[in-house]
Steps between C-alpha positions, in 0.01 A plus 500: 500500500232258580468261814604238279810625389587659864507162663720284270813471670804639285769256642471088445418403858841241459716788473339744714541239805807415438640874484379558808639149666815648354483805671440329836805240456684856472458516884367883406196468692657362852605752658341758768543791323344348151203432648418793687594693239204333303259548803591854456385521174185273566422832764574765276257301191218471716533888650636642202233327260216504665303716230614241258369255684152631618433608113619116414239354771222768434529367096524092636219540842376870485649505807536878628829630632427482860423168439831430315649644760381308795432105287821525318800723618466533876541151558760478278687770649489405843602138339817669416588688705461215783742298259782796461467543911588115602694378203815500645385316798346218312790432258680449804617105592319339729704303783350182644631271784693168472456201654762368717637240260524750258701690654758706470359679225265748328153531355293751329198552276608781236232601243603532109326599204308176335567635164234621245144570628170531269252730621165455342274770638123535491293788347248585793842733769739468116733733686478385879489130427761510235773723635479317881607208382800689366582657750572160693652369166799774501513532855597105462787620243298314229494599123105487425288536171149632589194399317199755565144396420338614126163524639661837625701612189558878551637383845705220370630757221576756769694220707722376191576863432582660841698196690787522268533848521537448894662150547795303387360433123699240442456289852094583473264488205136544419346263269149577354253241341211231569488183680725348183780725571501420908491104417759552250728717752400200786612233233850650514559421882505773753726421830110627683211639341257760724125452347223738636163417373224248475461118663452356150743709320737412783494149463620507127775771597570153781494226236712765198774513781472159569670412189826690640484392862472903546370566811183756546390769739068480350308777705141442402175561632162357622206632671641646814214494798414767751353372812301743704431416839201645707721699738715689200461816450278544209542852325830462515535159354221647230736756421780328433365221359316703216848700439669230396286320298385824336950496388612411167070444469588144675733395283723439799638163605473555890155694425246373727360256323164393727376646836384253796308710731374385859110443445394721763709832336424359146272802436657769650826406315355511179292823582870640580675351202241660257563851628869442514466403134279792416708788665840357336368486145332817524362650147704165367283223627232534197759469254671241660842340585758409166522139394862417355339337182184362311629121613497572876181755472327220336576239829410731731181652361383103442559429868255773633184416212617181653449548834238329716563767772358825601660808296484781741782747374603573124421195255490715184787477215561662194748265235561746242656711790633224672377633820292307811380657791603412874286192544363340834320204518414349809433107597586346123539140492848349609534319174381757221818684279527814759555272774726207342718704270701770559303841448815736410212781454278760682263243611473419910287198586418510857397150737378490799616233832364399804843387655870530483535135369252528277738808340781276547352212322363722205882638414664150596290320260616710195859564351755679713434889445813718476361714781304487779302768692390503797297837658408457922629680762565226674836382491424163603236448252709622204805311599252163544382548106864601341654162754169294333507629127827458278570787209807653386465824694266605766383822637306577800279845497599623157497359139841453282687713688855200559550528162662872580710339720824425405632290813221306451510150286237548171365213349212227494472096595375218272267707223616843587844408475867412510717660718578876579674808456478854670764617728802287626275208334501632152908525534516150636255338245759663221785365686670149546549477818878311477579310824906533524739323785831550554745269695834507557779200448551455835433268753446258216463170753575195293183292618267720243656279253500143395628212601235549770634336782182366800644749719471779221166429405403523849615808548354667199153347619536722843647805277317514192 
C-alpha cells in the first residue's frame, strides 16, 4: 500500500461527522462511567502498545525506544492517569453565591460535553501530542475524530489502527490524510477543534473554523528564550539545557530556542554546554541528530551557512541522511533566520547581556514565546524576569519540564497560541461550562412587575 493510498480517508467527511454528532445526541458519551471507561483503554494502548509504537516512531524520527518511551508515552500516561484520578471531582456542579435580590434561590456552574471535538495533531511527539488532547476530549464526555499528522505516517497508521481496538469506535475515530482532508473535516463544523502545530499553519486552521463560528484550542510554537543570569548555576543549567534540545533532535515546540547568557559567564557557559553536548551524544555526535524531512533539513542547514556568528559546536550536515549535528553558535545577529524564525532543530544560538533589562528588552521586543526559562539561584532575580517577560509557560532552573504537569495550564499567548489544555484545564476547555439557577414560585412580590408604580420603582432601585 503506498503513502498515497494509506492517507485517503475511506468515509466522505459529511457522513463521517455527522455519525459521530449522532452518536453524541445519543447521550452515550455523558456519563461517568463512559468516560473512564475510555481513559482506561487510552492506559492500557499506551502500556500495552508501546512496541508498536516505538517501531512506528523509530520508522517516522529514528527515534530509539528509550526515547519513545520518555518523549511520547510517559507524559501521556501520567496525562491519564491524572484525568481517571480527579474526574469525578471535576464533573461535579459548581455552587456559587446569590445576591440578596436574588434570593431565595439556587446557582451553579455544571460542566457538559460541547459536542464533537477535532483533534489535529502534529508529527514531531505524534503519540504524546495527539492522544493528550484526547484524553481531555473524553474526559469532557465528548465524541472526537482525531486527525494525526502524515509527515509521521507509520505513527499515524499505528494510531488509526490501535485506538479503535481500545476505545468506543463508534464515539472516536481516526482520520488519515493531508492538509486537504483536515480543511475538508474543519469545513464540516466541529462544536471545538484542538490544533497542535505551527504559527502559520495555525492561523489557516483559525480562519477554516472561522467559517463555522467553531471555536479553537491552537497550541503553537515560537522561539522560546533561556535567560541565564550570572549567579545560576552553570553545569547544571548546561546540562539540562543541552538534554532537551538534543530531544526529538529539536524538533520540540518548548525546545529552547536561543540562550541569553550574563556577559561575564558567557564563556564558561558555553565551555560547559559543549561538553554537555559532547558526553550526551557520545559515538552519535559525528553522525548527527535526525531531521524529520528534506523540507525542514533544507531550512535549517541554510540558517547555519547563513550565519554571521561564531560556529563553535557541530555545524556539519549530511542531506541524503537527513542528519545535522548539535550546533552552537555564539553572538549571531538578532535579525538573521536563526534568530527571527523559529529554529525547530539541533541548532543553539547563544547571546550575550550586560543587564537584566537589556534581557528583558531583547525577548519583549519579539513575539510572545510559548515558554520561558529562567536559570539563577536567586529567587528574586528569576521571579523579576518571569513578572517582566510574558510566554505561555515559564520555568525557573530547568527546561520544559510544566509540560509533564498535569495540574498545570499548557498553552501559549498571541503567536504561540490560543488557549490551553492539560489537567483540570484540558477538561474545562472541552466543556461548556452551563451557568444554571433555580428559583422557587414563592415570595413572588407584585412590584417586579408592571404597572410600575413611583413607589415600586423606588424600591427596586435600593433592591436590584
Amino acid at each position: 500500500m503506498t503513502l498515497s493510498q494509506q492517507i485517503v480517508p475511506d468515509t466522505d467527511p459529511g457522513e463521517l461527522v455527522a455519525g459521530v454528532r449522532a452518536i453524541h445526541a445519543s447521550g452515550r458519551t455523558r456519563s461517568l462511567e463512559w468516560r473512564l471507561k475510555q481513559l482506561d483503554g487510552l492506559s492500557r494502548l499506551v502500556k500495552e502498545r508501546e512496541s508498536d509504537f516505538a517501531e512506528a516512531l523509530a520508522a517516522d524520527l529514528g527515534r530509539s525506544p528509550s526515547e519513545t518511551w520518555l518523549g511520547d508515552l510517559a507524559g501521556t500516561a501520567g496525562e491519564i492517569d491524572y484525568a481517571r484520578k480527579h474526574l469525578k471531582g471535576w464533573m461535579k456542579r459548581r455552587k456559587e453565591s446569590l445576591p440578596m435580590a436574588q434570593r431565595p434561590g439556587s446557582a451553579w456552574v455544571q460542566y457538559e460535553p460541547v459536542g464533537t471535538v477535532l483533534i489535529i495533531g502534529p508529527w514531531n511527539y505524534p503519540v504524546f501530542l495527539t492522544l493528550s488532547p484526547l484524553v481531555a476530549a473524553v474526559a469532557a464526555g465528548n465524541c472526537a475524530i482525531v486527525k494525526p499528522s502524515e509527515l509521521a505516517p507509520a505513527t499515524a497508521g499505528a494510531l488509526a489502527r490501535l485506538i479503535p481496538e481500545y476505545l468506543d469506535p463508534d464515539a472516536v475515530k481516526v482520520v488519515q490524510g493531508d492538509g486537504r482532508t483536515t480543511q475538508n473535516l474543519i469545513d464540516q463544523g466541529f462544536d471545538h477543534i484542538l490544533f497542535t502545530g505551527g504559527t502559520e499553519v495555525g492561523r489557516k486552521i483559525m480562519a477554516g473554523a472561522a467559517k463555522t463560528l467553531t471555536p479553537v484550542t491552537l497550541e503553537l510554537g515560537g522561539k522560546s528564550p533561556v535567560i541565564v543570569a550570572a549567579d545560576a548555576d552553570l553545569a547544571v543549567a548546561a546540562r539540562r539545557i543541552a538534554w532537551v534540545k538534543l530531544m526529538n533532535s529539536g524538533q520540540t515546540c518548548i525546545a529552547p530556542d536561543y540562550v541569553l547568557v550574563d556577559e561575564t559567564v558567557k564563556d564558561e557557559f558555553v565551555d560547559l554546554l559543549r561538553a554537555e553536548l559532547t558526553t550526551m551524544q557520545g559515538d552519535e555526535a559525528a553522525a548527527g541528530q535526525r531531521i524529520v524531512n528534506e523540507g525542514h533539513f533544507d531550512r535549517l542547514a541554510a540558517s547555519i551557512t547563513s550565519t554571521r556568528g561564531v560556529i563553535v559546536h557541530g555545524g556539519q550536515s549530511e542531506r541524503a541522511a537527513l542528519t545535522m549535528q548539535a550546533t552552537v553558535i555564539v553572538d549571531p545577529d538578532p535579525d538573521e533566520p536563526v534568530m527571527a524564525d523559529e529554529i525547530f532543530g539541533p541548532i543553539l544560538p547563544v547571546l550575550p547581556f550586560a543587564t537584566a533589562n537589556e534581557a528583558i528588552r531583547f525577548v519583549s521586543a519579539r513575539p510572545k514565546p510559548l515558554a520561558l526559562y529562567v536559570f539563577s539561584k536567586s529567587s528574586r532575580t528569576s521571579d523579576a524576569y518571569v513578572s517582566a517577560i510574558q510566554s505561555g509557560g515559564a520555568v525557573v532552573n530547568h527546561v520544559a519540564m510544566h509540560c509533564l504537569v498535569p495540574a498545570l495550564p499548557f498553552g501559549g499567548i498571541g503567536d504561540s497560541g490560543i488557549g490551553s489544555y492539560h489537567g483540570r484545564w484540558g477538561f474545562e476547555t472541552l466543556s461548556h461550562r452551563r451557568a444554571v439557577l433555580k428559583k422557587g414560585t414563592w415570595p413572588d412580590p407584585s412590584l417586579m412587575y408592571p404597572p410600575y408604580s413611583d413607589r415600586a420603582l423606588k424600591l427596586m432601585r435600593k433592591v436590584l
